[in-house]
Each structure stands twice: as structure tokens, then as C-alpha cells.
C-alpha positions as semicolon CSV with decimal commas, in nm:
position;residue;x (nm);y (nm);z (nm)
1;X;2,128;-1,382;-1,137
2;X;2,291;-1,206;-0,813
3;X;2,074;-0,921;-0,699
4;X;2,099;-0,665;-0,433
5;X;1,828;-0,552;-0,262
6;X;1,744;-0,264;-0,089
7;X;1,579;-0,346;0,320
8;X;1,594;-0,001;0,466
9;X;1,230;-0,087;0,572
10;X;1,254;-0,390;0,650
11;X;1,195;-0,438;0,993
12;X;1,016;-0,074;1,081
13;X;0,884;0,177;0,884
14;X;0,542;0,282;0,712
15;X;0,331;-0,084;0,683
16;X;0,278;-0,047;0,265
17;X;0,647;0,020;0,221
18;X;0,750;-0,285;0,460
19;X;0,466;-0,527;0,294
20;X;0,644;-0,441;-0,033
21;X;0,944;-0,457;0,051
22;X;0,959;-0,804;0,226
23;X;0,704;-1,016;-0,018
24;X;0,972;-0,885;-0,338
25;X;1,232;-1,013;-0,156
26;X;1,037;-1,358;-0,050
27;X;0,836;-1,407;-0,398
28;X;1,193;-1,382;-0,531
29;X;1,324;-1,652;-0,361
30;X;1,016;-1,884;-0,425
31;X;0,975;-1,857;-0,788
32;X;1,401;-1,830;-0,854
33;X;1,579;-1,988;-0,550
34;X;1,896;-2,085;-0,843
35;X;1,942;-1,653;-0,797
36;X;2,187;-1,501;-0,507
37;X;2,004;-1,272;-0,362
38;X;2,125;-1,007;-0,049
39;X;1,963;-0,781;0,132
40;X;2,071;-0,413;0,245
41;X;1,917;-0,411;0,629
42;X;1,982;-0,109;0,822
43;X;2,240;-0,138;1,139
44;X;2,047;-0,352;1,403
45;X;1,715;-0,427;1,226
46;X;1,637;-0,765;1,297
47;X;1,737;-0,978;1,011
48;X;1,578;-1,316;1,240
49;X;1,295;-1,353;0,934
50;X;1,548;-1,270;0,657
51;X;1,476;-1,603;0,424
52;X;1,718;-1,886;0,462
53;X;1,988;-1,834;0,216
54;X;1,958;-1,476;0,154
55;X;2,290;-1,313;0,242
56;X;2,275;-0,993;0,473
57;X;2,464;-0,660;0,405
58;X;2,434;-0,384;0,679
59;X;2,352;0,042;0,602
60;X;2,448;0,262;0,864
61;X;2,361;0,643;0,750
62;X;2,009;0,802;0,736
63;X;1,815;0,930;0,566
64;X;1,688;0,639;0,351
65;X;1,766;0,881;0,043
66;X;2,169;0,874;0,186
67;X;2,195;0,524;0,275
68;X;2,076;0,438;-0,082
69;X;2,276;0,698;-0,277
70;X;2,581;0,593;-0,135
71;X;2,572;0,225;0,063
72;X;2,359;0,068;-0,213
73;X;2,666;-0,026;-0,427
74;X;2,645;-0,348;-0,654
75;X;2,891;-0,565;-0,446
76;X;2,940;-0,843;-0,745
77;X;2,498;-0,820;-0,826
78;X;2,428;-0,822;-1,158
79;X;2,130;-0,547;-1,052
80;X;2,060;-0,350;-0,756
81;X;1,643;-0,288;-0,629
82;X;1,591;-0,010;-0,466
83;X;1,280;0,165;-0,336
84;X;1,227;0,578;-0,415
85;X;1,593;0,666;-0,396
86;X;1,831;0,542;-0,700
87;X;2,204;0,401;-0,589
88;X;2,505;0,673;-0,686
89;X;2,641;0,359;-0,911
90;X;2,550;0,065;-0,986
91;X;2,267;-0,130;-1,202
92;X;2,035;-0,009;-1,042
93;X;1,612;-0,112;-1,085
94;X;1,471;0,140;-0,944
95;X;1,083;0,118;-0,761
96;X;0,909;0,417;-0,690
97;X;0,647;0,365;-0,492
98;X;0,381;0,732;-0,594
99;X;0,446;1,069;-0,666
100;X;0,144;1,189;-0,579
101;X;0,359;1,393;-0,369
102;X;0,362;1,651;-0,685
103;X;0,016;1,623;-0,786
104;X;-0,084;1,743;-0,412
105;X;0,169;1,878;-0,181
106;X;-0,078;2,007;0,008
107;X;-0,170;1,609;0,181
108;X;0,184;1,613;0,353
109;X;0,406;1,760;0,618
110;X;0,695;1,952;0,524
111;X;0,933;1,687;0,631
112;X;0,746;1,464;0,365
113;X;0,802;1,686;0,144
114;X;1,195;1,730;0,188
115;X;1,194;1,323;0,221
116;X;1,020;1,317;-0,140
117;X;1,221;1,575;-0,312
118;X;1,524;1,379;-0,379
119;X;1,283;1,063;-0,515
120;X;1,207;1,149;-0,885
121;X;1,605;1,369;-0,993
122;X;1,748;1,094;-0,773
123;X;1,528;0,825;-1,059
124;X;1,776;0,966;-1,347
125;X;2,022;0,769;-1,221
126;X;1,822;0,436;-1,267
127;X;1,895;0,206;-1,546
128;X;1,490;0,108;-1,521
129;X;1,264;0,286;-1,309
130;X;0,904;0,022;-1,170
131;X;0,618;0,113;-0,991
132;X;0,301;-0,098;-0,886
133;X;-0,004;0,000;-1,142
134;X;-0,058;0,185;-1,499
135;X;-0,210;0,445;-1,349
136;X;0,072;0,532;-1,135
137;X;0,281;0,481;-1,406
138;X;0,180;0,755;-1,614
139;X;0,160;0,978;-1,354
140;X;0,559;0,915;-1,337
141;X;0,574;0,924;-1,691
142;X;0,361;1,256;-1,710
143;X;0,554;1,448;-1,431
144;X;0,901;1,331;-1,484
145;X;0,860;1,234;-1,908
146;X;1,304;1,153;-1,921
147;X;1,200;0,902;-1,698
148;X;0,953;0,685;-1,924
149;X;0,872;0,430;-1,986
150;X;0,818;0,326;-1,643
151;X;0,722;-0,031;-1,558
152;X;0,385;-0,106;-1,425
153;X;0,519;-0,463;-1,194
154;X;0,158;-0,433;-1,000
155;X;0,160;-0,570;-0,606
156;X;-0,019;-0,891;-0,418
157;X;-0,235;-0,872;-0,086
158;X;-0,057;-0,861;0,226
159;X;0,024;-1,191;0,344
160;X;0,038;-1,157;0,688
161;X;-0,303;-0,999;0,708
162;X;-0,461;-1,298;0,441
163;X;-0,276;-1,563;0,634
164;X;-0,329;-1,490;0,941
165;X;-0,537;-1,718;1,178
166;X;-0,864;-1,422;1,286
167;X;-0,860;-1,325;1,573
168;X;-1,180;-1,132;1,698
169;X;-1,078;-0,782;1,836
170;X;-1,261;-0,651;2,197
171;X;-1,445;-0,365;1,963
172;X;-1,681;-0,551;1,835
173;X;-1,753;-0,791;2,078
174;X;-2,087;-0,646;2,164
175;X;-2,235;-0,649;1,768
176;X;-2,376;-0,859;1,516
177;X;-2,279;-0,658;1,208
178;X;-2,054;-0,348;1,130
179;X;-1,842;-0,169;0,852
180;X;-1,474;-0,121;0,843
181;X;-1,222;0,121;0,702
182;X;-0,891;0,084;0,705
183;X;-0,601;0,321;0,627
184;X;-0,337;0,587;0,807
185;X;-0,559;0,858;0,966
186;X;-0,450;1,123;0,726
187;X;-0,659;1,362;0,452
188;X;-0,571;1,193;0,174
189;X;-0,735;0,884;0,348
190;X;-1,047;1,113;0,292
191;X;-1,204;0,956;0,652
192;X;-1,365;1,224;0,720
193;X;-1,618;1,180;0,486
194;X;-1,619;0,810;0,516
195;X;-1,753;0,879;0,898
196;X;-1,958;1,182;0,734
197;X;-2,101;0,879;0,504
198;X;-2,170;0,705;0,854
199;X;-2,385;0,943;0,987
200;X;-2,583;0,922;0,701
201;X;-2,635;0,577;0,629
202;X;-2,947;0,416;0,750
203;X;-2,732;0,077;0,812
204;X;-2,464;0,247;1,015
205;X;-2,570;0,298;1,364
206;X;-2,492;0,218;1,801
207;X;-2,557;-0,129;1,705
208;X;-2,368;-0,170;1,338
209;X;-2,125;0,090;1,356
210;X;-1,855;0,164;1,131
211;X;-1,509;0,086;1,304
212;X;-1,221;0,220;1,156
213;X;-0,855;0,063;1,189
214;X;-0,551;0,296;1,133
215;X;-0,262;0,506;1,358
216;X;-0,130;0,833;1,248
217;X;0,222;0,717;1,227
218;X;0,345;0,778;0,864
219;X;0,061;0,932;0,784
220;X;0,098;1,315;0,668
221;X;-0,157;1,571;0,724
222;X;-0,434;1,448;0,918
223;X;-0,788;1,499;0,810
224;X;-1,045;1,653;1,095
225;X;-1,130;1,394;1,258
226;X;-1,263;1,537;1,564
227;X;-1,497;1,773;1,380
228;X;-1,658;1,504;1,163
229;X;-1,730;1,272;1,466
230;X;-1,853;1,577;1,676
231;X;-2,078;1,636;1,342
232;X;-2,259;1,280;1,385
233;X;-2,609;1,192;1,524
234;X;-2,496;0,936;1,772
235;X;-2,095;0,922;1,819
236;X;-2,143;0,549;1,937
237;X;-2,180;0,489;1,541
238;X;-1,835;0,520;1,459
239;X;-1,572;0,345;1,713
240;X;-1,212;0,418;1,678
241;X;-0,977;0,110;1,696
242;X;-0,632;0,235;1,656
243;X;-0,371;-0,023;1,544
244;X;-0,476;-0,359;1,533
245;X;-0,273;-0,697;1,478
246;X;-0,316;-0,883;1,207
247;X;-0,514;-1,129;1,312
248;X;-0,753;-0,879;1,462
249;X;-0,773;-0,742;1,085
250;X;-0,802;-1,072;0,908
251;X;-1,093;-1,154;1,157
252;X;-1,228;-0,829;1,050
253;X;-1,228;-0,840;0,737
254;X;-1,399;-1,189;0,728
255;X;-1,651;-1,049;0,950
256;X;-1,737;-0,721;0,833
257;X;-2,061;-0,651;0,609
258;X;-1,896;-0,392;0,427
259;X;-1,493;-0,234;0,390
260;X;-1,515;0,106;0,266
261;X;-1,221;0,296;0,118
262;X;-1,277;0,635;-0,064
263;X;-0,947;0,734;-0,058
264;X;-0,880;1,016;-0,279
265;X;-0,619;0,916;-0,465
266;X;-0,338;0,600;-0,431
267;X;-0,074;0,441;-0,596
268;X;-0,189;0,102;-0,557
269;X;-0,393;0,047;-0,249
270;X;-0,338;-0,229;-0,079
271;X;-0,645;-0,209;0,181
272;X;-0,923;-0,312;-0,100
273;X;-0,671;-0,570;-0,207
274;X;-0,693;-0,721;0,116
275;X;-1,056;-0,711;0,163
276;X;-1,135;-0,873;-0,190
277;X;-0,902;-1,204;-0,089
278;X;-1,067;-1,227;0,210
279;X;-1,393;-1,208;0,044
280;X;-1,498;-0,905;0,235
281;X;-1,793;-0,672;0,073
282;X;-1,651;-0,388;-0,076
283;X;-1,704;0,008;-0,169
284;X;-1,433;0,245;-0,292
285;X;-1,381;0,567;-0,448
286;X;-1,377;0,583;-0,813
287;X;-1,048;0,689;-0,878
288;X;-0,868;0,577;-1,169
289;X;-0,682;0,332;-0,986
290;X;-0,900;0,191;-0,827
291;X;-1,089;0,072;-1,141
292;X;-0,780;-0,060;-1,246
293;X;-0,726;-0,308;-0,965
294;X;-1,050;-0,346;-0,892
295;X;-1,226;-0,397;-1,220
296;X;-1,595;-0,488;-1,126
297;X;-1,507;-0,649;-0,833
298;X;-1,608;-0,378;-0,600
299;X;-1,893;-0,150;-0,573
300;X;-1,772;0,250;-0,688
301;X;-1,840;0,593;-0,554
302;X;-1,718;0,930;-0,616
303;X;-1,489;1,056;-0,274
304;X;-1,648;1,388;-0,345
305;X;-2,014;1,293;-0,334
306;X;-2,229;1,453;-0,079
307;X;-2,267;1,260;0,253
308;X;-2,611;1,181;0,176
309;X;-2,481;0,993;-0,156
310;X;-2,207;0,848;-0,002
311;X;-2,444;0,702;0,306
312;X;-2,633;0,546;0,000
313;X;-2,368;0,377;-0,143
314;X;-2,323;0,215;0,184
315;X;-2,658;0,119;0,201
316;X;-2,658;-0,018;-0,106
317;X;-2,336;-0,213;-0,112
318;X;-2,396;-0,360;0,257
319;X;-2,323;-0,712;0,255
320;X;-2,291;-0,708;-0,146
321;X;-1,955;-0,995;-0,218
322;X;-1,832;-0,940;-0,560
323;X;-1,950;-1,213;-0,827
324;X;-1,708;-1,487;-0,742
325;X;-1,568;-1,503;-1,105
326;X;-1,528;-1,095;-1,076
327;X;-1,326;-1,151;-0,777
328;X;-1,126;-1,451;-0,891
329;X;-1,049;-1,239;-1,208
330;X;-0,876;-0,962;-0,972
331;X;-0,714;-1,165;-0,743
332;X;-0,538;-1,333;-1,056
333;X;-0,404;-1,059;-1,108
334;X;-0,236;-0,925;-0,837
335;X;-0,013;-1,202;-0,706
336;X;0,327;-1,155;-0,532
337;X;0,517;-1,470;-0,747
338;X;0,394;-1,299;-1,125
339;X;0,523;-0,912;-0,939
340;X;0,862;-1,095;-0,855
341;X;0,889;-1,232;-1,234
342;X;0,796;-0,887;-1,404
343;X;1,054;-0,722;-1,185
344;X;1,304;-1,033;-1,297
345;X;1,228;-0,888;-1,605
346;X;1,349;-0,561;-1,576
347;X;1,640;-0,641;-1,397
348;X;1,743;-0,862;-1,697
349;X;1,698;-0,568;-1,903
350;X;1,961;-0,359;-1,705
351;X;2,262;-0,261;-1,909
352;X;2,590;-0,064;-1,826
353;X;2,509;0,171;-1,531
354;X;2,469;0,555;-1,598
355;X;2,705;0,732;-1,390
């Protein structure tokens, strides 16, 4: 099979959307090397890590919605893979990554927005249209219903977090235990209440604080951060590392005695992902996605509970692993090689292009 593939974020761009971007690609070559595969890298991204024997095609216009309507042509592929934004011809697989975009408008900027609004009309033009999880699937299917059925392909950890040889990071070089959250610094993130959560937990504190890992880059409307750690009883309990490598992050999730995520909603959600394969304790929100790529290998809480609750749940999950077997069961799962075959899959079923 020849494929074309679409790199726009290849080398920069929002991490989720690079992570997924690069292990299709790779997984790809692994489990089919016979295929030809290319790759559509935007003018002067650095194509030094592009896998030996994958042939490189360069974009030139932006936005990513322009580049893919009109520079993602088939060039001899039997299918094309883009990401949000369909190809104006062509066979054309088509992943969209959420569109929780329509469900609440109000967690991004207005130039989200206008970036989003071409992703779902742009979809008609796919021959199949993917997307990581069931759940996110039939929020596609519920919001845009000529677009069903969508594909559910699922995702893997991130490799270069889960491979990486840990590094320990200077913030927590003066403690013995602490929780972690990781995530952009935005609403939908829902960290305010995870620091809120903090201040109420009795295992939280100067000397086991919660540190949180994330930049604002990419990251929409940003919760109040400020005001929640102005609200807490001692600020020292929540430290603020910014953007950390990846071996800072692998070390911390190794370390940690519990990862917290109560994000309010996701597509996938790669952050608990990451903690589970690296065997980290875990507590996130119960959301419906969530349970699905979770099952019972993390401890659930509702992102809306009172502070007091949600300090609890903390409490009660600190240094709680997941029953190995529960953990081995969701790892199984949710491996880059099986994502590349299901999306194999679809591009086999791709027929004459819709025009």
C-alpha cells in the first residue's frame, strides 16, 4: 500500500497532536515496512527523525486547514491521512482528533474557534473519517450524524515520555513524596480545582506538595490560576514547574505517590495513559472517557465534587498502584502497533474519492 501522510505537526505544534502524529507514522512502518509511505512536512521543519525510508513531500501555505485542503493531494498513494482538515481530492482517511469544540465553545479562544470551524464540513469530504476512543466517536457521530460511522482507532502512551531514561527535576529535590498533574494550563484542564483539591487534602502539604507540569502554549482559555493558589492555606503546597523534558516527566511519574487528572472532558487523554505504563498511582475524573481507557485501572472522582471531596479522593488514592492485572489489561489495549493496523484498516476500505 502507498500512503500519504499528513506532518503539518510534525516537528512543532501542540504536544498531543505531534505525539499522534509521529508514533502513526512510525507504528506504520514497524508493523508494514513492505508499504510506501511519505510524509507531508511543512517548509523547513526538520525532517532529521523522519524514519529511514519514508519519502518527504514539502507544504508551504498556512493555515493547517489550507495546506491540507489543497497540498494534501494523493501523489500516486492509494490513501491520504490527514489530521482535522480533509484533502480537496484525494482518498482521503480522515482523523479528527475532538470536537468538543461544539459541545463547549466557551473553553477556547476565538482564534480556536475559527481554527475548528472548518474541521467537521471540511470531514464530508473524507472517504472514512477515525478518531481515538468510542466515546469521542459518538460525539462525532452525534454532532455531525452524515459523518457516521466514525472509527474508534484508540492511541498508545507517549513514547518519548515511557522511554525516556528519568531524570530527577530541581523541584523536588528537597521532598520525599509529592503529587503530580499534568496537562496545558487551561479551564478545561479543570486545575483549578485540582490545586483547590490540594488545599484540602491532609497528604498535600510544604513537604508533599502537589507539583503540576504544563505551559499555556496551545492551551485555550486559561482557568484562574492565580485565584485558586491565592485561596490555599500554605502556597508552598502547590509548586509550579512549567515545561519539563521528558526525562524530567518520566522521572516523575515513577516517583510520584499520586498523578491526578480531573479534566473535564477529553478526547482521549494521553496524561493518565502515561502514568498507568509507568506504573504511577492514579486519580481522574469520571468522565465517560475516562472509564473507557481506564477501566478499573485508576481510582475515579467527579471534576465537580466539592474541594473537600476531591481532597479525599486524594487521600484515599495516595500511593494506591492499580492491581497489576487491571493495569496490564489497559495497557493491552492501547498500543501504537494495533492503532497503526486499525487505521490500515480503514485505509483499505477507501474507495473512489468524493469530489
Amino acid at each position: 500500500m502507498r500512503v500519504l501522510f499528513d506532518g503539518y505537526w510534525w516537528a512543532s505544534g501542540p504536544a498531543a497532536n505531534r505525539t499522534v502524529q509521529r508514533e502513526l507514522v512510525l507504528a506504520w512502518r514497524r508493523a508494514f515496512p513492505e508499504d510506501a509511505l511519505t510524509i507531508a512536512l511543512r517548509r523547513g521543519a526538520d525532517a532529521a527523525d523522519v524514519p529511514p525510508g519514508v519519502r518527504v513531500v514539502r507544504t508551504r501555505l498556512w493555515p493547517h486547514a489550507l495546506s491540507n485542503l489543497v497540498e494534501l493531494r494523493a501523489r500516486g498513494a492509494d490513501a491520504v491521512v490527514a489530521h482535522n482538515f480533509a484533502p480537496l481530492a484525494g482518498r482521503g482517511v480522515l482523523f479528527v482528533h475532538d470536537a468538543m469544540f461544539v459541545d463547549h465553545p466557551e473553553w477556547f479562544s476565538a482564534k480556536e474557534r475559527g481554527y475548528f470551524s472548518a474541521m467537521l464540513p471540511s470531514a464530508r469530504r473524507a472517504r472514512v473519517v477515525a478518531t481515538s476512543t468510542a466515546t469521542e466517536a459518538a460525539r462525532i457521530e452525534r454532532i455531525a450524524p452524515h459523518l457516521a460511522p466514525v472509527a474508534a482507532i484508540g492511541l498508545g502512551p507517549t513514547p518519548a515520555i515511557v522511554d525516556a531514561e528519568p531524570r530527577m527535576p530541581e523541584i523536588v529535590a528537597d521532598v520525599t513524596a509529592f503529587a503530580l498533574t499534568v496537562g496545558r494550563l487551561n479551564v478545561r484542564k479543570n486545575l483549578a480545582a485540582v490545586i483547590a483539591a490540594a488545599g484540602s487534602s491532609a497528604r498535600i502539604g510544604t513537604a508533599s506538595p502537589l507539583v503540576v507540569v504544563g505551559s499555556s502554549a496551545h492551551s485555550g482559555v486559561t482557568g484562574d490560576l492565580e485565584r485558586a493558589l491565592a485561596a490555599l492555606p500554605d502556597r508552598r503546597a502547590v509548586r509550579i514547574a512549567g515545561r519539563l523534558s521528558d526525562a524530567e516527566l518520566a522521572w516523575l511519574y515513577r516517583h510520584t505517590a499520586l498523578v491526578v487528572s480531573l479534566s473535564r472532558d477529553e478526547g482521549f487523554g494521553l496524561t493518565p495513559l502515561e502514568a498507568l505504563a509507568l506504573d504511577a498511582p492514579l486519580l481522574v475524573s469520571d468522565i465517560p472517557v475516562h472509564r473507557e481507557t481506564m477501566g478499573r485501572a485508576a481510582h475515579f472522582v467527579s471534576p465537580d465534587a466539592p474541594a473537600t471531596e476531591l481532597g479525599r479522593a486524594i487521600d484515599d488514592a495516595w500511593g494506591e498502584r492499580a492491581p497489576s492485572h487491571e493495569r496490564r489489561v489497559a495497557l493491552e489495549r492501547w498500543q501504537w502497533d494495533a492503532v497503526a493496523r486499525r487505521l490500515r484498516e480503514s485505509c483499505a476500505n477507501v474507495g473512489t474519492p468524493v469530489l
